[in-house]
C-alpha positions as CSV (number, residue, x, y, z in Angstrom):
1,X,37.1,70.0,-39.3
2,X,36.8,70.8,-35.6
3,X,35.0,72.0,-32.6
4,X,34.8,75.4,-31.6
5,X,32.7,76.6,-28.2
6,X,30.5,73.6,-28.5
7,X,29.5,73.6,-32.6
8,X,31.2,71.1,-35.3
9,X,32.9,72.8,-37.9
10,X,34.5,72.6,-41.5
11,X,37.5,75.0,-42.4
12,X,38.9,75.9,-45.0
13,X,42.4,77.1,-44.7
14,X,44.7,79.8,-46.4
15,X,48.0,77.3,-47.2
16,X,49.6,80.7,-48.2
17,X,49.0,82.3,-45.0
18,X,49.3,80.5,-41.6
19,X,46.5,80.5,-39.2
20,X,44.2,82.3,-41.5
21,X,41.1,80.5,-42.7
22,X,39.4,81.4,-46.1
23,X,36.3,80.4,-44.7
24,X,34.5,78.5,-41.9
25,X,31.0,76.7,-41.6
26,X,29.3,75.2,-38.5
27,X,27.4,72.1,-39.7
28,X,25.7,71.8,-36.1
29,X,26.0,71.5,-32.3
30,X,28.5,68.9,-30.4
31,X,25.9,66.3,-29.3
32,X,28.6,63.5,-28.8
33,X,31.8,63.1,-26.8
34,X,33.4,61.0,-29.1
35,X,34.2,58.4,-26.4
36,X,35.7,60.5,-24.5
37,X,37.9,61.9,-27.0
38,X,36.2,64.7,-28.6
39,X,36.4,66.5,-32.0
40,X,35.5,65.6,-36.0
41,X,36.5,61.9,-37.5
42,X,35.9,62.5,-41.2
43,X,38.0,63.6,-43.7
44,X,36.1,65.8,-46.4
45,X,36.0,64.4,-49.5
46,X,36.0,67.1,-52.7
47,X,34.3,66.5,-55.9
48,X,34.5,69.4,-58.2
49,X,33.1,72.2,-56.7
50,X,31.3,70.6,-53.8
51,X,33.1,69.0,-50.3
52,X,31.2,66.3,-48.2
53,X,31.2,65.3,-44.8
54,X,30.3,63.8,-42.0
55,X,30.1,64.9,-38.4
56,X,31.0,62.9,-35.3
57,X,26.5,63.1,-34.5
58,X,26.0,62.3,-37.6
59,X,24.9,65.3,-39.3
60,X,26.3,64.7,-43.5
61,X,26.4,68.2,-45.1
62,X,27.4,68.9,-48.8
63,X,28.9,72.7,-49.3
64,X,30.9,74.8,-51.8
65,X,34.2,74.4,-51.7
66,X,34.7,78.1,-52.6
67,X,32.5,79.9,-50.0
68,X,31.9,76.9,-47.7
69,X,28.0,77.7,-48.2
70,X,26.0,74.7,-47.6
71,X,24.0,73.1,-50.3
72,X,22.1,70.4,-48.3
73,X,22.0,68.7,-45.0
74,X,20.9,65.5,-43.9
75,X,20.6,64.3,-39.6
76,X,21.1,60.4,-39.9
77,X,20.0,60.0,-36.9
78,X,16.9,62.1,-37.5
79,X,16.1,61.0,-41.2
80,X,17.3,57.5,-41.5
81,X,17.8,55.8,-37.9
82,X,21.0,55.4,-37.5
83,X,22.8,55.5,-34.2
84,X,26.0,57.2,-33.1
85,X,28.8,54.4,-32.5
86,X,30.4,55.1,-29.1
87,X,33.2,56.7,-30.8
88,X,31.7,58.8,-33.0
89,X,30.8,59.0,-36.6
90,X,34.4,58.4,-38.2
91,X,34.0,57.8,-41.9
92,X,34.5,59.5,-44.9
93,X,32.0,60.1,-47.3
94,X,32.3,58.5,-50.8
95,X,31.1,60.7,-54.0
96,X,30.9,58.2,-57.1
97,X,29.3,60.5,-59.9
98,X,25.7,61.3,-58.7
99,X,25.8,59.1,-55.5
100,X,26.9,60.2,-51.8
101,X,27.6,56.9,-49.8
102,X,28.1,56.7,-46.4
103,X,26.6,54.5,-43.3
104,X,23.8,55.9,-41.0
105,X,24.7,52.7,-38.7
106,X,21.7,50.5,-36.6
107,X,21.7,48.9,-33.3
């Protein structure tokens, strides 16, 4: 994951040839400084065919792991009421069979 000219995104690299990528998706716009220290806090997490993960805002995107399409989206912030820590959204998601778990947060 990373930033690029203001947009969070999720990249896939070629291991086999450096500074290629296989394929990149934005999941949305920077909306959060991170505290001052800017950038992506999740890890993906892969589970078959399908990566998951969560921005810094808060935006939770499932995609292919093959062509990086996304599947589904959800704003936690939007949707479910959470609120952006001061650092950021910095978890990683959990898949456990047909669940998704993460934490939208409350203040």
């Amino acid at each position: 994951m990373g930033n690029r000219q203001g947009t969070e995104w999720v990249l896939a690299p070629d291991v086999g040839n450096v500074g290629k990528e296989i394929w990149a998706s934005p999941i949305g716009p920077v909306r959060h400084d991170g505290g001052s220290y800017a950038g992506p806090r999740s890890t993906p997490t892969i589970d078959g065919d399908r990566l998951y993960t969560l921005g810094i805002n808060g935006d939770l995107v499932c995609m292919g792991t093959k062509d990086g399409k996304i599947l589904w989206r959800h704003d936690l912030v939007k949707e479910f009421g959470g609120q952006i820590p001061g650092w950021g959204y910095s978890e990683s998601v959990l898949a456990d069979g047909p669940l998704v778990i993460c934490t939208p947060g409350k203040g």
